[in-house]
N, C-alpha and C positions, 0 to 999 in steps of 0.2 A: 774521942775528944774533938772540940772543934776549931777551924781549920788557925794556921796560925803563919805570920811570916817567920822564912828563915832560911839564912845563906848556905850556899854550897864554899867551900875552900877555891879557890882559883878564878873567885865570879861575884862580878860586881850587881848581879841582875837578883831580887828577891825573889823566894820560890814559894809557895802555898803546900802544905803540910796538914795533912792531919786525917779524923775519920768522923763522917757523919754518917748515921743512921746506916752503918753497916758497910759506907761505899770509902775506900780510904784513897785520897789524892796527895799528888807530888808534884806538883807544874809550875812551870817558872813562869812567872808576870810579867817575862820580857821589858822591865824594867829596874833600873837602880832605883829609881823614884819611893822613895818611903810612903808618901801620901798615895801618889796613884796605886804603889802596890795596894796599899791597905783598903781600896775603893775596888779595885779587882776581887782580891779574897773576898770582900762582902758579898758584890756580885754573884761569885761562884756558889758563893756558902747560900745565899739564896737560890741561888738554880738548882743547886742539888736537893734542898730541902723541897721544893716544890713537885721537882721530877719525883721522889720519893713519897711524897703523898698522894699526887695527883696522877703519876705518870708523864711521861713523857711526850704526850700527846698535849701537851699545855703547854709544852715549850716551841716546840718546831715551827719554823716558817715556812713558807710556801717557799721561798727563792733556797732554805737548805733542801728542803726535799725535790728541788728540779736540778741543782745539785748532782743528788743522789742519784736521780734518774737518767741526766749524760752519763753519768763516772758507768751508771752499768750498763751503755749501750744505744738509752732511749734517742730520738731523733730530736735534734735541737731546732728543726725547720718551723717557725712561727713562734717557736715556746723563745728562742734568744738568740738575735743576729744582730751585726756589728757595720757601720755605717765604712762603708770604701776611703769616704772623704775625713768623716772628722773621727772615725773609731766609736762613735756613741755608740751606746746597745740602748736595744729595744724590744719589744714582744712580750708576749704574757707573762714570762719571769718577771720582768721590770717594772711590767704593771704592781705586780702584789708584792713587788720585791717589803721584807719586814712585815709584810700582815702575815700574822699565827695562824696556822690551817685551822684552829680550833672558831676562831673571827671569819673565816672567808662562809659565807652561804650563796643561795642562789641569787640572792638581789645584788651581790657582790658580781658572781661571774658576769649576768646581765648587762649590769652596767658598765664592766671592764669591755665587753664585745661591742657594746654601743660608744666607747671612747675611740679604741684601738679601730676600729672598723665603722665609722659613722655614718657614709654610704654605700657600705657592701652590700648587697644581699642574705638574705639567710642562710642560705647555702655557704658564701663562702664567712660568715659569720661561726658558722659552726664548722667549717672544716681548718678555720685559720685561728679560732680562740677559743672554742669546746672542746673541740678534740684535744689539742694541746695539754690544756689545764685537767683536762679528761683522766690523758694517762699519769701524768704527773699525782693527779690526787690516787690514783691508784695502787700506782708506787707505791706513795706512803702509806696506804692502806695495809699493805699488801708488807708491808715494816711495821704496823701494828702504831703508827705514830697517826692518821686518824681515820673517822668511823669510816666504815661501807656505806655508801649512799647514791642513790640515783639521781644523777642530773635531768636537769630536762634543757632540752638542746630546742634550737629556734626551727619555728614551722612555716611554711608559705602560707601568706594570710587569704583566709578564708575569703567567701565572698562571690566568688569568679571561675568561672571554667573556662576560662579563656585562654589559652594556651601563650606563654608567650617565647617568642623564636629568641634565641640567643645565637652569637656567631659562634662556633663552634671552635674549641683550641686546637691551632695545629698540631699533630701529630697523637689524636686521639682515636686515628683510624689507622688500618695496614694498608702497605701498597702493596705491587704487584715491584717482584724484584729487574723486570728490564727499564721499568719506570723509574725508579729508586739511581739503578746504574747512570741511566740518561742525566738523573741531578746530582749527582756526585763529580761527573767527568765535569760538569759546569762550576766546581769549586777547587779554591787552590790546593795543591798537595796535602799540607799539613789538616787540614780541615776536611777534606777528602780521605785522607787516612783512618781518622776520628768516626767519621760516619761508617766508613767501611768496618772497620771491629765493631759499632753495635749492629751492622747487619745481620752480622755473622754471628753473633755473640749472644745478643739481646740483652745486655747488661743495661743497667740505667747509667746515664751518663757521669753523672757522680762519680760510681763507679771505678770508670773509663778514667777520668780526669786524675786520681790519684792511684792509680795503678802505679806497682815500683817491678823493676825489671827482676827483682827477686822473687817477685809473684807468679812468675808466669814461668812453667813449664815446658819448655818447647819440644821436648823428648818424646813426654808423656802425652803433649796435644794437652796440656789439663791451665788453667789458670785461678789461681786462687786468690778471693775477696776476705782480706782480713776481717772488715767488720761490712754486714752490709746494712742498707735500708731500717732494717727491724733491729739492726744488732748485730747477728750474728755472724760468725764466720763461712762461707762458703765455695763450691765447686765450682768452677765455669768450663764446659770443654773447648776446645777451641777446632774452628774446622780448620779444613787440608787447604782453603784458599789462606787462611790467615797466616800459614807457618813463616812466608817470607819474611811478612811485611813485621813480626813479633822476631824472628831471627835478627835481625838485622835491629831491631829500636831497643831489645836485650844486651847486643851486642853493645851497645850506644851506653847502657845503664842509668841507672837513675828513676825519676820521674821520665815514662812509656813516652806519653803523648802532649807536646809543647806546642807550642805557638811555633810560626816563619823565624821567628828571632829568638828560639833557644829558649823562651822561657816558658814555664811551668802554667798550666790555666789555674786561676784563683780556682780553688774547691767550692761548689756552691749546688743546690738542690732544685737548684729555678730551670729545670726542663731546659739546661745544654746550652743557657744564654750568653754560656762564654765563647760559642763563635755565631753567637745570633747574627752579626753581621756578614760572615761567610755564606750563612744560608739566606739568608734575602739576598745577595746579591746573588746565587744562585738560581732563584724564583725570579729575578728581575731580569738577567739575562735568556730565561727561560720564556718570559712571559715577552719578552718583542720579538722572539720567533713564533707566536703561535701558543706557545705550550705554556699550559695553565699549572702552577705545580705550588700554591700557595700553601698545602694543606700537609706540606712535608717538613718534618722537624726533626732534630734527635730525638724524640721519642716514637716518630713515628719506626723506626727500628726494632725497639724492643714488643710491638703491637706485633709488626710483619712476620718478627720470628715466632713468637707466638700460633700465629693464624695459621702461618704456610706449616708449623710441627704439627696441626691439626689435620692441614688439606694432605699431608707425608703420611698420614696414619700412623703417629708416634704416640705412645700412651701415655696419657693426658698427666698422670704420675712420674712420669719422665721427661714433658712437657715443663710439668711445676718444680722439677728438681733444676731443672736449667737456667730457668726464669728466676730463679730462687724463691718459690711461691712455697715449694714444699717445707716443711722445717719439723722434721723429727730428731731424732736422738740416733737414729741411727747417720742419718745426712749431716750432722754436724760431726761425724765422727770420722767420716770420710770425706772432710772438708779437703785433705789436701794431698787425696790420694785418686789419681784417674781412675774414672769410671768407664769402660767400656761400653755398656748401655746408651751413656747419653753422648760419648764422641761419634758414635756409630747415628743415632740422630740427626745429632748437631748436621752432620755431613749430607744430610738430604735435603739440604736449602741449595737450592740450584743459584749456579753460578753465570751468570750472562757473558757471552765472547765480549761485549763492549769492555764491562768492567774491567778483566785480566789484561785486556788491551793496554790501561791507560798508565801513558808515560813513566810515571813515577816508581810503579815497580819495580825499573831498572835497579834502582839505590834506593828507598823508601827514607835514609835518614839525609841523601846529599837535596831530594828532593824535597824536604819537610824544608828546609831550610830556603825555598826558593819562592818567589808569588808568582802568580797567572799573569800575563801581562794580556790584556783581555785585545783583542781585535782582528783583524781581519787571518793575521799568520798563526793566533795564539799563541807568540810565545812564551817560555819563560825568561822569569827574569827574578837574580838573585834579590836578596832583601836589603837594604841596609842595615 
């Protein structure tokens, strides 16, 4: 029968009733409104008829199916991020937001990458609005809402062999771990602590930043990453220098690792720039004695642990499980159970006397609480 208004007893809101073409509905129009009701039912009573001839690939938008693809996981960095100052959202969601995937083609994505990115490069053209839009149409591929199809992603234009140098992003190389210690001691506690577990760790700072004191294991040496990078849930072991400094900031509970003043770093994906200013001022203190250290970031962390599990002779498979590179069916099953293979690893990243040296060890959480008072005594000096 088709669809019809009509009230429930105890409720002033009109409900949509009936059965088209085999699929039967009962949903409330979330209004009393007799008119708007009756403008909604039509609405539906067409959605349905149409999903039932044509399928359901005629209906969906690009902005439901990126949707779809956070709710199971996918990474929202470039696809939709929200402005500090005035909460706007932005990014490829936003571009297509209401165009039907069935409308979007290539002159489409094209021209969204030459809006959203007007003077990027190709490169980062295609890694800040291809790729995005990439796995999102995937997704819905991959839900049968539309076709399988190959993009074609931006090329560097022909022409030229000319090589051209670009400055290189810090922390896209590993360092050597007495050098790493040396710029840490030149940063305040709280910031200093931060750096110190992705040495140890090689987590991505993300990561780090919303770790909850329920994640982490300190019995087992194990720490666990509810969702990570890609999605999924995973292992971290944790080495035998980190036990204090994670004993004591579990003790503390909550959100792991804060700010000087107690609070929580905003969660964000942009390479650790929630204490970008801790590390420049580490590099800037560094760099008027002599020492060149521009090229060290929070990421440059999870390179080191990487490299140095290499120069340790760790297999390259237990390597990827730490990193979180690996991802079977067997490693997400033992998401939250230590592994003895890789704590036994983990533990071959040598530890520098300077490091264990520094101050803050004493109490790791009275010291997060405290800033560098930078000059000639260096002392500390509480926060306001």
């Amino acid at each position: 029968m088709p669809l019809k208004l009509t009230r429930r007893k105890g409720s002033d809101n009109w409900y949509i009733r009936g059965t088209i073409r085999g699929e039967s509905v009962f949903e409330s129009t979330g209004t009393c409104d007799r008119a708007v009701a009756e403008e909604i039912r039509i609405q539906a009573e067409a959605r349905i008829l149409t999903e039932s001839v044509h399928g359901k690939k005629t209906l969906v938008t690009f902005e439901e199916a990126a949707s779809s693809y956070l709710a199971s996981g996918g990474s929202p960095r470039f696809l939709i991020s929200y402005s500090k100052t005035s909460g706007k959202a932005s990014g490829v969601a936003v571009h297509f937001k209401g165009k039907l995937l069935k409308d979007i083609g290539q002159a489409d994505l094209d021209a969204a990458a030459r809006i959203l990115y007007p003077h990027a490069s190709p490169e980062t053209r295609n890694r800040q609005c291809y790729t995005p839009f990439i796995a999102v149409w995937s997704h819905a591929a991959g839900n049968q809402w539309a076709e399988k199809r190959e993009w074609r992603r931006p090329r560097k234009p022909k022409g030229t062999n000319i090589a051209v140098l670009k400055r290189k992003r810090a922390g896209t190389r590993a360092t050597e771990y007495d050098r790493a210690a040396q710029f840490v001691a030149e940063m305040t506690p709280a910031s200093a602590q931060i750096m110190t577990a992705l040495f140890y760790t090689g987590m991505r700072p993300i990561e780090l930043f919303v770790l909850q004191a329920a994640d982490v294991n300190v019995a087992g040496r194990w720490i666990t990453i509810q969702k990570s990078k890609i999605g999924e849930g995973r292992g971290v072991p944790m080495h035998e220098f980190l036990v204090p400094l994670f004993e004591a900031l579990t003790v503390r509970g909550g959100i792991l690792f804060r700010s000087h003043k107690g609070e929580p770093y905003p969660p964000s994906d942009e390479f650790g720039g929630q204490i970008d200013s801790a590390v420049k001022g580490a590099r800037a203190r560094l760099k008027k004695r002599g020492v060149e250290m521009g090229d060290i970031s929070p990421y440059t962390a999870r390179h080191t642990v990487s490299t140095q599990l290499v120069i340790n002779g760790v297999h390259p498979y237990i390597k990827d499980q730490i990193l979180g590179h690996a991802v079977d069916d067997m490693s997400r099953h033992y998401t939250h159970v230590p592994q003895a293979p890789l704590i036994e690893a983990i533990n071959t990243l040598p530890v520098p006397a300077s490091w264990r040296s520094l101050e803050w060890w004493q109490d790791p959480v009275y010291f997060s609480r405290k800033l560098r008072k930078w000059g000639a005594k260096k002392e500390m000096q509480r926060s306001a």
